[in-house]
N, C-alpha and C positions, 0 to 999 in steps of 0.2 A: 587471459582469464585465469583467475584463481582456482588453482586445481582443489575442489573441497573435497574431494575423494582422499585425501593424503591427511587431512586433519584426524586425529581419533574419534568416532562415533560418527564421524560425517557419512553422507549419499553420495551418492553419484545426484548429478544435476540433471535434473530434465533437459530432454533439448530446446537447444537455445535457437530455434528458427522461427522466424515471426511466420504467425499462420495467414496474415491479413496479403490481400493481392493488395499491390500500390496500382500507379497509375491514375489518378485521380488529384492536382496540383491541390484541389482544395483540401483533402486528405492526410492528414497527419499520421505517418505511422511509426511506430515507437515501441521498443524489449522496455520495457517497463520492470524495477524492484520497486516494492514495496515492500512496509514492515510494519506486522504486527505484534505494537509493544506493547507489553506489560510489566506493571510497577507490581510491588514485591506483595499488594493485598490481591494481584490477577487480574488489575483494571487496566484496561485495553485505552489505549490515546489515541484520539480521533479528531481528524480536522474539519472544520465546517466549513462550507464552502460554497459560492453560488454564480449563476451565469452573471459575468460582467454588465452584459445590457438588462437585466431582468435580476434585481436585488435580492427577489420574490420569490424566486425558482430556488429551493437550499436543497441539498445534502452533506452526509456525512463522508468520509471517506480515508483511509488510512494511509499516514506518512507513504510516499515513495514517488519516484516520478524517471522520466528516462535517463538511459545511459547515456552517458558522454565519452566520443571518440571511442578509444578502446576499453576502456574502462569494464571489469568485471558487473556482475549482477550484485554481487557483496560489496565491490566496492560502491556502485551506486546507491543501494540500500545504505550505507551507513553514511555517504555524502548527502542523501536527499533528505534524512533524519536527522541530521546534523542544519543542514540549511531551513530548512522548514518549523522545526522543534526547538533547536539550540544545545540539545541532549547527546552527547560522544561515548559517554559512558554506558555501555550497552554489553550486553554479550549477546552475542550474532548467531543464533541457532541454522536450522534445518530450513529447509523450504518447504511451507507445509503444505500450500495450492498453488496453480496457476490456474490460468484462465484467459480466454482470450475475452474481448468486450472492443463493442463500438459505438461511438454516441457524439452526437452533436455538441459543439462547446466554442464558442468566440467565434463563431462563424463559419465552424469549417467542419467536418468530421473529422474523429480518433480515432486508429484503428489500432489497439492496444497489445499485445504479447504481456503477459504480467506472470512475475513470481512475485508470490508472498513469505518473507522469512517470519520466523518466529525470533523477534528481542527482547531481552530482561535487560531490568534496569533498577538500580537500587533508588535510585530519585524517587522522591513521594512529593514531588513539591506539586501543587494544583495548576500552577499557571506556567508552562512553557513558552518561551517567546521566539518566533523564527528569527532568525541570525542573519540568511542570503534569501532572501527572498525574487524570484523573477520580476519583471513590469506585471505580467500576465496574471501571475500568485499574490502583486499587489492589490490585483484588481479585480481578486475573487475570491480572497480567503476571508473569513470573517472570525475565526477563533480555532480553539484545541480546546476539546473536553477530554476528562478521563470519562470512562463508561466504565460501573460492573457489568457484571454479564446480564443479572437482573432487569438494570435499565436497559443496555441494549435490548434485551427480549422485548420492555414495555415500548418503547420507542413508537412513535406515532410516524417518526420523520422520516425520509427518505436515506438509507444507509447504504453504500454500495460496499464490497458486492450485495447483494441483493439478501443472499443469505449469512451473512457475517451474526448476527446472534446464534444463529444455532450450529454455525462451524467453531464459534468462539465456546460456546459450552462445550462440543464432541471437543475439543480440546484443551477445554478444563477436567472433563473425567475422564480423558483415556492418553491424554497423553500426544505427542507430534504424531503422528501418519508415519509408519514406516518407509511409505515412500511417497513424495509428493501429490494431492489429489488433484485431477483433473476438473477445475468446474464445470457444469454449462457454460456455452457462449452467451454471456447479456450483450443485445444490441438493442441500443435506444434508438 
């Protein structure tokens, strides 16, 4: 794992132990990076996305997905925004939340461990295109929005986490968390 304690301005990392009991085959559990990125006007890029067998069921939710083999938490944030987005050119901030979450999806339960970093990115281009896409990501992604903060606030839609407009603003006026926040647990 990438020691980000050694970088200048970095954290220390939260711990990295999944909170979720396994034991359950149907049960997918997974250290989850995500990343939330923003382009150089503070719009946040979100992917849309919805249950394979039910078109109907959408939400929004932000680049990231699990670690592979030994792979860091950075290095999968920036492989899963790279595959998903097509976007490498990033600068790879702090981690601003984790959170644990569980929720049904393709049949099975997810029992999630998730960090959030924080990415700039000087691209402004409107339409990113995923790159590596999974079978699974084939058959449930449906687009990439940018969002201001403004619309996220308005939003009608379902956006996970649950609270991302108003964590997205606390971090448009103040700035990263000096140390990672802790969300509630969402369990669907």
């Amino acid at each position: 794992m990438t020691d980000s304690a050694s970088r200048p301005g970095a954290r220390t990392e939260p711990d990295d132990d999944a909170k979720a009991p396994g034991g359950d085959p149907r049960t997918e559990s997974r250290r989850v990076a995500r990343v939330v990125l923003l382009d150089p006007d503070d719009r946040i890029l979100l992917l849309h996305g919805y249950e394979p067998d039910d078109p109907g069921q959408t939400w929004w939710f932000t680049p990231g997905g699990g670690l592979e083999g030994d792979e860091s938490r950075e290095e999968a944030a920036r492989r899963e925004l790279a595959e998903e987005t097509g976007i490498t050119d990033i600068e790879l901030g702090p981690v601003l939340w984790t959170r644990y979450c569980s929720f049904p999806f393709d049949g099975r339960r997810w029992d999630q461990d998730e960090w959030y970093y924080l990415a700039r990115t000087r691209r402004t281009e409107t339409a990113p295109r995923p790159q590596a896409l999974t079978e699974l990501e084939n058959r449930s992604l449906a687009g990439l929005r940018w969002w201001t903060s403004a619309e996220l606030s308005a939003a009608r839609e379902t956006v996970y986490p649950t609270r991302l407009a108003e964590l997205l603003r606390t971090l448009l006026d103040e700035g990263p968390p000096s140390a990672p926040v802790v969300l509630a647990p969402e369990i669907v």
